[in-house]
C-alpha positions as CSV (number, residue, x, y, z in Angstrom):
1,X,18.5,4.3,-31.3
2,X,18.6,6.7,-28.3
3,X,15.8,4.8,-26.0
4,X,16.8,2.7,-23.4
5,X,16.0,-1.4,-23.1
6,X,14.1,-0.4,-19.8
7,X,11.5,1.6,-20.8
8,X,12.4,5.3,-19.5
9,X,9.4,5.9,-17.2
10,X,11.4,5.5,-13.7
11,X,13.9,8.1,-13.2
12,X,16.1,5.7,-11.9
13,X,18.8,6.4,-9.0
14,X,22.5,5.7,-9.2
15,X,22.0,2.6,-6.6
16,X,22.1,-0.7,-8.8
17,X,21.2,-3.2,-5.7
18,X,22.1,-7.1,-6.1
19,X,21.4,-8.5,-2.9
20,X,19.6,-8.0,0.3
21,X,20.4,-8.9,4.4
22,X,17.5,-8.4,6.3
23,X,17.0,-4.5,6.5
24,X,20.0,-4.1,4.5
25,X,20.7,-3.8,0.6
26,X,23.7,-4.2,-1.2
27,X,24.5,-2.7,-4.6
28,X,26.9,-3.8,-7.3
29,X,29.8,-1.8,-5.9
30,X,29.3,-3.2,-2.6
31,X,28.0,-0.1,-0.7
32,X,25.3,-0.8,1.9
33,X,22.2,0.6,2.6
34,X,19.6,0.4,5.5
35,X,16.4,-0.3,4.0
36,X,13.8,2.1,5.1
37,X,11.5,1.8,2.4
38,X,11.3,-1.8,1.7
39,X,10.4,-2.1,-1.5
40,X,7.8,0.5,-1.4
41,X,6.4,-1.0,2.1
42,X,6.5,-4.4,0.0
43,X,9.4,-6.7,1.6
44,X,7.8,-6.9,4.7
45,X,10.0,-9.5,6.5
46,X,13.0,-7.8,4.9
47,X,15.5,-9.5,2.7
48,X,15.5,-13.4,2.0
49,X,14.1,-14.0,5.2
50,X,14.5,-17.9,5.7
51,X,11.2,-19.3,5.4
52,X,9.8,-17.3,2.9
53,X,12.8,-18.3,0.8
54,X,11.8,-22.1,1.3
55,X,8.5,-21.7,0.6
56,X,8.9,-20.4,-2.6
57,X,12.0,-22.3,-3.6
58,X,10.1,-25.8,-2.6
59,X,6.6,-24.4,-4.3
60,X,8.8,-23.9,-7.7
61,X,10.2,-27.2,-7.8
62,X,6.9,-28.9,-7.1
63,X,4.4,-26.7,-9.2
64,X,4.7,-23.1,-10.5
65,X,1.5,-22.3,-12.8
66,X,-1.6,-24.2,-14.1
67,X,-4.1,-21.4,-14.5
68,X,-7.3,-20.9,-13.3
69,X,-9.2,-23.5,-15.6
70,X,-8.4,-26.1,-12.8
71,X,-8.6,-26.4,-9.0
72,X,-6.4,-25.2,-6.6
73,X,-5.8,-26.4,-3.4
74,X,-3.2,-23.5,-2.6
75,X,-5.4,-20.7,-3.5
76,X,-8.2,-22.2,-1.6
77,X,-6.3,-22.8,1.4
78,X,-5.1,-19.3,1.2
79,X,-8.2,-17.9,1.1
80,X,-10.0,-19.1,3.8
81,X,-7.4,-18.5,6.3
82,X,-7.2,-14.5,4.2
83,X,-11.2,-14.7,5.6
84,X,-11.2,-15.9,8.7
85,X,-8.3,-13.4,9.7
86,X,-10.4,-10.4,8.2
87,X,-14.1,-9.1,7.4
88,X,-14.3,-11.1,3.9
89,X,-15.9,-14.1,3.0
90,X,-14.4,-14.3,-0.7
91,X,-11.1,-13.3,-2.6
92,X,-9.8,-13.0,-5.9
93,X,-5.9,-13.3,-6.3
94,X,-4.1,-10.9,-8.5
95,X,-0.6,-10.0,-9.4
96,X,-0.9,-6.3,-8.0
97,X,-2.0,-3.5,-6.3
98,X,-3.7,-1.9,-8.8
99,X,-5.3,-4.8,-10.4
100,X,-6.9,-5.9,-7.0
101,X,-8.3,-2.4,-7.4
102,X,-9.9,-2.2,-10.7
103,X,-11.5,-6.0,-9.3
104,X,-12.9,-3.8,-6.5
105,X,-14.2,-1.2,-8.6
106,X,-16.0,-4.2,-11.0
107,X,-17.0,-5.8,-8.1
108,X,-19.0,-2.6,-6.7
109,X,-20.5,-1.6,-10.0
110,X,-21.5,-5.1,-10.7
111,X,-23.5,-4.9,-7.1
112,X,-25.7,-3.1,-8.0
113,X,-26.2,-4.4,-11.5
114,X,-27.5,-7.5,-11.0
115,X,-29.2,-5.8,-7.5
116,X,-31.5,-4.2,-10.4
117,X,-29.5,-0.6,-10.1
118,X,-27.3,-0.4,-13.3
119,X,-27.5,3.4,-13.0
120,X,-25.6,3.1,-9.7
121,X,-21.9,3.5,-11.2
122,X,-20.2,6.1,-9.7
123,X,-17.5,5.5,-7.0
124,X,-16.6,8.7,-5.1
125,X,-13.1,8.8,-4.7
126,X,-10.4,11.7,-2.8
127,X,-7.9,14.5,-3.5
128,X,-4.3,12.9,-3.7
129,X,-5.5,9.3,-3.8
130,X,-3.7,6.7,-5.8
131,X,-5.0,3.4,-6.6
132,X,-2.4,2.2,-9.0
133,X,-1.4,3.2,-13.0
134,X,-4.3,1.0,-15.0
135,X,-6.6,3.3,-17.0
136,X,-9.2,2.8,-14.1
137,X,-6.9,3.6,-11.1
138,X,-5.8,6.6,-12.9
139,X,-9.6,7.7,-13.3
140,X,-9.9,7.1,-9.5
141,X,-7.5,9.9,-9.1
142,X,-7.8,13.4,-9.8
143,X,-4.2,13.7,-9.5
144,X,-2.7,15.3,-12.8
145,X,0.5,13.8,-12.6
146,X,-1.3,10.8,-13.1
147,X,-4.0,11.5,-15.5
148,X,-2.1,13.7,-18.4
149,X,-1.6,12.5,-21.7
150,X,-4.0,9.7,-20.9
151,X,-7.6,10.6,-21.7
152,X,-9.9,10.2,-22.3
153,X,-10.5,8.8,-19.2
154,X,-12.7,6.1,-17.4
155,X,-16.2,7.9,-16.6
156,X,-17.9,7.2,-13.1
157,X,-16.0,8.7,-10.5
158,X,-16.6,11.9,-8.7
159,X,-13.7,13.1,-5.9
160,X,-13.7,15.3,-2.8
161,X,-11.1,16.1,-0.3
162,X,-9.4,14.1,1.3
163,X,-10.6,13.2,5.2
164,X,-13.8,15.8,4.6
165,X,-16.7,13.8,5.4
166,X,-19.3,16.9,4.5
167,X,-17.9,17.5,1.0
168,X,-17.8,13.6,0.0
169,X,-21.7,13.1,1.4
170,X,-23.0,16.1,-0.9
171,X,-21.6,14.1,-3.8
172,X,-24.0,11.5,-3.1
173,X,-26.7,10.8,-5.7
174,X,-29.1,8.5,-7.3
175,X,-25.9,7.5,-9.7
176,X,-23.9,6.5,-6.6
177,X,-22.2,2.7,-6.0
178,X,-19.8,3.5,-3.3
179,X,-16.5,4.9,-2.2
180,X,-13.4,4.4,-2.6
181,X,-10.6,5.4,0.1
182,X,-7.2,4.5,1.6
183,X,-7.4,4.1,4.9
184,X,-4.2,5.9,5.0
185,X,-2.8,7.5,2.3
186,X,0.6,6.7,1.1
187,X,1.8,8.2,-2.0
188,X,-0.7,11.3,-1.4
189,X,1.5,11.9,2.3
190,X,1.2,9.0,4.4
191,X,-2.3,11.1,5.7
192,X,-4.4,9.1,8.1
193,X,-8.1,9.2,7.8
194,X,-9.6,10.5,10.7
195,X,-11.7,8.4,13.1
196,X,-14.5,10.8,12.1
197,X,-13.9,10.7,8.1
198,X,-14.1,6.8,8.2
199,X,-16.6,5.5,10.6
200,X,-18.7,8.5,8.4
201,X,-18.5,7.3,5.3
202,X,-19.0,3.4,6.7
203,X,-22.5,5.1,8.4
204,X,-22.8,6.6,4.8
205,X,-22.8,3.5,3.1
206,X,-25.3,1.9,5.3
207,X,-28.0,4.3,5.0
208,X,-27.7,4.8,1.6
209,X,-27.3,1.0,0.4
210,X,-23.8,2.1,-1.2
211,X,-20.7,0.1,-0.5
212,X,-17.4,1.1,1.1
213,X,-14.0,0.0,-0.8
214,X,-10.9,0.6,1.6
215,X,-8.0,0.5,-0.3
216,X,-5.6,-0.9,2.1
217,X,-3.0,-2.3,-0.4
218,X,0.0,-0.1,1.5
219,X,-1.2,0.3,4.7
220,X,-3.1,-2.9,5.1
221,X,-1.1,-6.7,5.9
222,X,0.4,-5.1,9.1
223,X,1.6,-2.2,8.4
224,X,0.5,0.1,11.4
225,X,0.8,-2.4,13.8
226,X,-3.0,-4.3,13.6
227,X,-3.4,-6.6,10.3
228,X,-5.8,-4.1,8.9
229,X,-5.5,-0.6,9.0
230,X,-9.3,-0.6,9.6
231,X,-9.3,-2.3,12.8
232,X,-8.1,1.0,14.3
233,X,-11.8,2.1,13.7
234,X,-13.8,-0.3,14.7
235,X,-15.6,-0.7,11.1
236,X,-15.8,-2.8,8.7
237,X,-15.6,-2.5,4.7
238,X,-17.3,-4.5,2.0
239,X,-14.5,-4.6,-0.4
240,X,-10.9,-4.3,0.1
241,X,-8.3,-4.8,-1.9
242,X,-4.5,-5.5,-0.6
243,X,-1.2,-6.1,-2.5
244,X,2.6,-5.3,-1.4
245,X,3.3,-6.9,2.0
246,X,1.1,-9.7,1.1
247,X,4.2,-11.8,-0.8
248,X,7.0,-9.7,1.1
249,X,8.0,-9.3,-2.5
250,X,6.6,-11.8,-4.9
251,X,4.2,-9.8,-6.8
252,X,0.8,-10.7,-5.3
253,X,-2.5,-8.7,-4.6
254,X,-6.0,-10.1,-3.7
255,X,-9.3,-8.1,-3.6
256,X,-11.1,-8.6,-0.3
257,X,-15.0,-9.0,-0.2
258,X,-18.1,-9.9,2.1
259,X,-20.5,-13.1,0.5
260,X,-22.9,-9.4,-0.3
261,X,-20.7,-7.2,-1.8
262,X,-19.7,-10.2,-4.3
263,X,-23.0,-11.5,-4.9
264,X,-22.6,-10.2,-8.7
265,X,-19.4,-11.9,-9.1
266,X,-20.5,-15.1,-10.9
267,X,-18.5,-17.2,-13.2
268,X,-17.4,-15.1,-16.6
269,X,-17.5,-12.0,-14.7
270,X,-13.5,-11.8,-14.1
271,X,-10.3,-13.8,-14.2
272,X,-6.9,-13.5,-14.3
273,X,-4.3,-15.7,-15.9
274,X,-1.6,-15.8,-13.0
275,X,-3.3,-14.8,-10.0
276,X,-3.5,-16.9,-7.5
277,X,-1.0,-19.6,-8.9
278,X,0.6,-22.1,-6.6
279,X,4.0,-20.1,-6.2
280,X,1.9,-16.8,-5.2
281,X,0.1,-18.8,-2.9
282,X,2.9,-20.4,-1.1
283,X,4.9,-16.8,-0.7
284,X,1.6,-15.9,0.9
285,X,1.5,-18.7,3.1
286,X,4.8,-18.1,4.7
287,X,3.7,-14.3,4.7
288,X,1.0,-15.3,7.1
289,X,2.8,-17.6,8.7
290,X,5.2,-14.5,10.0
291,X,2.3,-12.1,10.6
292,X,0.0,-14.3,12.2
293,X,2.5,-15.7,14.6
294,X,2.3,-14.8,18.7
295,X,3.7,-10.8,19.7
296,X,4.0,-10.0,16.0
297,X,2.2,-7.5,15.1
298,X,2.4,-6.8,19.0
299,X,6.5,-5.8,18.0
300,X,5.5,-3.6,15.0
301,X,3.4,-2.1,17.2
302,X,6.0,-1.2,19.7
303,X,8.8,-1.0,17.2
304,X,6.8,1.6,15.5
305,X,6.1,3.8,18.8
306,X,9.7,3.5,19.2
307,X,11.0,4.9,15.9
308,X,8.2,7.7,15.8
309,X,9.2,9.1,19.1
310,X,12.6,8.9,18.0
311,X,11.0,11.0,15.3
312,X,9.6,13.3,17.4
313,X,12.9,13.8,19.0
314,X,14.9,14.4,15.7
315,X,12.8,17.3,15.0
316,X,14.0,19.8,17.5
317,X,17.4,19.5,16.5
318,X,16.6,19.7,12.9
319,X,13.8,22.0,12.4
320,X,15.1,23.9,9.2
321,X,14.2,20.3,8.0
322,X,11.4,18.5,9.7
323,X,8.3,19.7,10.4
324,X,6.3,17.0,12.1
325,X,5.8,12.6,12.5
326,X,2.6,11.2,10.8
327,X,1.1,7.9,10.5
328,X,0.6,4.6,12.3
329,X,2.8,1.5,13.2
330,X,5.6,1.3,10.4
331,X,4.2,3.4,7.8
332,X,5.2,6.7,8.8
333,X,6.2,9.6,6.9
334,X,8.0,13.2,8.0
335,X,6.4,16.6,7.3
336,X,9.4,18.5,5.7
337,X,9.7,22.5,5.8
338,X,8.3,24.7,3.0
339,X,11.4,25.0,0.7
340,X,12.9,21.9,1.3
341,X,12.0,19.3,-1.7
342,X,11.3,15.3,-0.7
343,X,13.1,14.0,-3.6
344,X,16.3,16.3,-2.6
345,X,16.4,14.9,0.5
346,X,15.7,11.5,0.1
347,X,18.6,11.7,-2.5
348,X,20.7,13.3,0.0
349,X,20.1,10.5,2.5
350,X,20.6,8.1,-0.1
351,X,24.1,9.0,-1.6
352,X,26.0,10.7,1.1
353,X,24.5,8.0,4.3
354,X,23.2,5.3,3.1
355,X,19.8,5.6,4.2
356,X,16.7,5.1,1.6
357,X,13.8,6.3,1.9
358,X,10.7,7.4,-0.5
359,X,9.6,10.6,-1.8
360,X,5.5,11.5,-1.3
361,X,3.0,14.0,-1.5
362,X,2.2,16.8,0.2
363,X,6.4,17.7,0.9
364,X,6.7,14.4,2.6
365,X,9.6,11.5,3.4
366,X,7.8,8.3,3.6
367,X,9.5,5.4,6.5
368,X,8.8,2.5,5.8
369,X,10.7,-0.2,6.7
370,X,10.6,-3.8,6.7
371,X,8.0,-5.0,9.8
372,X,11.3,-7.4,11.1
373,X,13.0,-4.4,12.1
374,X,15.0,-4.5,15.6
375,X,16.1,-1.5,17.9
376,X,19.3,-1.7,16.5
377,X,17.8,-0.7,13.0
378,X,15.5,2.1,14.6
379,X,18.7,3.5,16.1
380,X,20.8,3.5,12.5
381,X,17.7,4.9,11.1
382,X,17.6,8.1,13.5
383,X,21.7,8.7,13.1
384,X,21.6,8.5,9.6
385,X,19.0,10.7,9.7
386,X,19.8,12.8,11.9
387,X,23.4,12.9,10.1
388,X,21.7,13.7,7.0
389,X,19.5,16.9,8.5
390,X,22.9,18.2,10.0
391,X,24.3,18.8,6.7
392,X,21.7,18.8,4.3
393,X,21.1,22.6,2.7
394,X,18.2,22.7,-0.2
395,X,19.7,23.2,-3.7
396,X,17.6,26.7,-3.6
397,X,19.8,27.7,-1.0
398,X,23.4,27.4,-2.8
């Protein structure tokens, strides 16, 4: 037998961590790391932050898991205060990023279904997206890397490029439910959407009674320095689903949605076995108890400007490596130079200075920290990095 017990889909680095300080790992061998990418932008108050730790260590010894079939106090209480800190009026828990999307893409088709439009199926999705690895967030995406070996796929979605606002509204037709769009996106090179792109495609929506799905599960839950990566637009969506920072890393996602977009949500029409169980709901408790306290996201806000214009210094002095700063808050990524290969560097950073950082699209390093980082972390971020650039020469170049 020559597979491994872990399934081989992860090409797994040589860092075996054990335990976590704040913004620090530690492997089995005892080497530290500065955590810059947090899980994936999941740990969002770092590693065992205090009272996330007691929430969920006094939640388990009280009551882990009863299922759905029964009321719960936790989940409600959850999410009302999820609602009255965004634009929803309903959720639905899940265990993931990806399952909180294919919620939002039942919950948009279904619409218009019991609205008396069953043709009205197709969500129009964009270039580079990724919603997840289920057979309908892989549809979503026209990304290859995603899709091969896996068809036939889900029919019903239609894609343009990303942040062109012309090309997406000639895709609309009588067929039409919605789109579907991260506000930024992350995997696809932390691209923002333009102010432009956005508030177009919400305008889009409302004259065309079609419904707009942000897909804020990286960028969303504080990420860029507002709760919502929406609020820096000054729209609204009708469905939303979120995951990642919501249990600072107890698997958790929830699908956001206003009283209309969920109006064909009924009882039968979806369920879940663990979401929203009273351990999920406590970690996201104490999540909003962090994010929701006074100067909070007011610090990732400034912590944020801080590290990209430290950035935006870096590059100067490194320029047969960086390129350029994008993003908002603390999900920022760096524009590398044709030639020079994410993966290679982030390896680079890794192994020989202790940084880690993640790989993305479109020959990008995505930054993204834990939102409790202090100036003494933004400053062993930029020397580490800046150590790394000094001596880092592409593998095409030996």
């Amino acid at each position: 037998m020559t597979i491994t017990a872990l399934m081989p889909v992860y090409p797994r680095c040589g860092v075996r961590p054990v335990r976590g300080e704040g913004c620090h790992l530690i492997s089995e061998d005892g080497s530290r790391y500065l955590d810059m990418a947090a899980g994936i932008a999941v740990n969002a108050l770092g590693h065992g932050h205090p009272h996330l730790v007691k929430a969920i260590a006094d939640q388990a010894a009280t009551l882990m898991h009863v299922s759905n079939l029964y009321g719960s106090p936790q989940g409600e209480a959850l999410a009302a205060r999820i609602c009255a800190n965004s634009f929803a009026d309903t959720v639905f828990f899940t265990n993931s990023g990806t399952e909180a999307v294919e919620c939002a893409i039942k919950t948009a088709r279904r619409f218009h279904f019991a609205a008396g439009n069953p043709q009205r199926t197709k969500i129009i999705t964009f270039n580079n997206a990724f919603h997840g690895r289920t057979m309908g967030a892989i549809s979503a995406t026209n990304q290859p890397k995603m899709r091969d070996g896996f068809e036939p796929l889900l029919p019903g979605f239609a894609y343009a490029p990303f942040n062109d606002l012309d090309a997406a509204l000639a895709l609309i037709d009588d067929e039409t439910a919605g789109f579907m769009v991260e506000t930024i996106q992350g995997e696809g090179g932390v691209s923002v959407g333009s102010h432009a792109f956005i508030t177009g495609l919400r305008k889009a929506c409302d004259e065309h009674g079609l419904l707009l799905i942000l897909d804020e599960v990286q960028c969303g839950y504080g990420r860029t320095g507002k709760m919502w990566a929406y609020e820096h637009y000054g729209i609204e969506p009708d469905i939303m689903p979120v995951a990642k920072g919501i249990g600072a890393g107890f698997p958790l996602g929830a699908c956001l949605a206003t009283e209309r977009a969920a109006s064909g949500m009924v009882i039968g029409t979806h369920g879940s076995t663990y979401g929203g169980n009273p351990l999920a709901m406590a970690a996201g408790e104490a999540v909003l108890d962090v994010l929701l306290a006074d100067g909070f996201l007011a610090h990732v806000e400034t912590i944020g400007e801080r590290l990209r214009g430290g950035l935006e210094q870096l590059i100067p002095n490194h320029d047969h490596v960086f390129e350029a700063v994008r993003g908002r808050g603390l999900m920022l990524g760096l524009k590398l130079k044709a030639g020079v290969e994410p993966r290679e560097f982030v390896a680079h950073a890794r192994d020989n200075h202790g940084l880690l950082l993640v790989a993305a699209g479109e020959n990008v390093v995505r930054i993204l920290p834990p939102l409790v980082i202090e100036e003494a972390h933004v400053a062993e971020c930029l020397d580490k990095l800046s150590a790394a650039a000094r001596v880092f020469a592409p593998a095409s170049d030996d």
